[in-house]
C-alpha positions as CSV (number, residue, x, y, z in Angstrom):
1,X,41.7,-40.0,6.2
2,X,43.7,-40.6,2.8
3,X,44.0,-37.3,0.5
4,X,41.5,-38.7,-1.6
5,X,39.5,-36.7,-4.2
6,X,35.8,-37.6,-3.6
7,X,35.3,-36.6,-7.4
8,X,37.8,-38.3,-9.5
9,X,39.2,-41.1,-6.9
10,X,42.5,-39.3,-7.0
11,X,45.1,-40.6,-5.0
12,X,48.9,-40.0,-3.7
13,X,51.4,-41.0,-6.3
14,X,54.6,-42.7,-4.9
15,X,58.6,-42.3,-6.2
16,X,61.6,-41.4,-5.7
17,X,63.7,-38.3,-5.1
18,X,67.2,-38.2,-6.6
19,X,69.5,-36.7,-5.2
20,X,72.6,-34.9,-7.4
21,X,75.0,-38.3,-6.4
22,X,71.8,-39.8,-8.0
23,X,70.7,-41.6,-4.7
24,X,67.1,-42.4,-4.5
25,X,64.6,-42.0,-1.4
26,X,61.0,-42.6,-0.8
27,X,58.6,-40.0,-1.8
28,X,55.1,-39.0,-1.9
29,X,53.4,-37.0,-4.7
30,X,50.1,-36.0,-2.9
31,X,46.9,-34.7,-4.1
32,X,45.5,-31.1,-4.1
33,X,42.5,-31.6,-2.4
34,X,40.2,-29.1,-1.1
35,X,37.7,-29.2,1.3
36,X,34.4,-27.1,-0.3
37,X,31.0,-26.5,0.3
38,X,28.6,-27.0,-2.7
39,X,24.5,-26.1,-2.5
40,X,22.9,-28.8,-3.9
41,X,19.5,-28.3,-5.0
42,X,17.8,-31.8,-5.1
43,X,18.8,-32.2,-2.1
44,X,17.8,-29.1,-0.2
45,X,21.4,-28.5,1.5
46,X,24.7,-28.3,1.4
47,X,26.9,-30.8,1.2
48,X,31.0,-30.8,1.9
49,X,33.2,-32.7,0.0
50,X,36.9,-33.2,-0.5
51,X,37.5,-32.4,-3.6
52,X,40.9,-31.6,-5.6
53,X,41.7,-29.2,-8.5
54,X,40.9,-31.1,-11.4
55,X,37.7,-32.2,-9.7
56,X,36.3,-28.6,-8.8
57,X,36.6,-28.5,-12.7
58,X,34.7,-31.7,-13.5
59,X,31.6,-30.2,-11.2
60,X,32.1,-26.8,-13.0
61,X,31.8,-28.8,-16.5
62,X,28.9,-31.2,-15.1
63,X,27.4,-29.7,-12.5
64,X,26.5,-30.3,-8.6
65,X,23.8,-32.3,-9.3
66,X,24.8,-34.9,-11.7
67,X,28.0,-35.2,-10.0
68,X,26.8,-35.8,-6.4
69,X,24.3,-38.3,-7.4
70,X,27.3,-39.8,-9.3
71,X,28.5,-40.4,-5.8
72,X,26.1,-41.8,-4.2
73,X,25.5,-44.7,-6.6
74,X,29.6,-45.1,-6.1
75,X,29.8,-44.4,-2.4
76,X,26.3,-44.9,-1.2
77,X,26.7,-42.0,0.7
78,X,28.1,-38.6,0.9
């Protein structure tokens, strides 16, 4: 699976390192995701999601609930 924030859709960024000569390579800028638990209480459970930095904020700011359902009119599922 993709590191892929279930939250904000974050995904790897792609470029280049330079070297000092200034020669380029491939290079991946990946995604601080986090795998967390989360009580949600319209649904009765908990639910796991994999979730990076910035998103952990977003469900601080707008809560489990609102956020989840958010999900599962995107994803259909969760």
């Amino acid at each position: 699976m993709s590191r892929t924030c279930q939250v904000t859709g974050r995904r790897p960024g792609f470029g280049h390192h330079v070297s000092h000569s200034h020669r380029r390579t491939n290079r991946r800028f990946g995604v601080n995701v986090q795998r967390k638990r989360y009580w949600v209480p319209s649904l009765g459970r908990h639910v796991a999601l994999r979730v990076s930095a910035r998103g952990i904020k977003v469900i601080d700011v707008r809560g489990i609930d609102a956020v989840v359902a958010q999900i599962i009119r995107r994803e259909g599922r969760i």
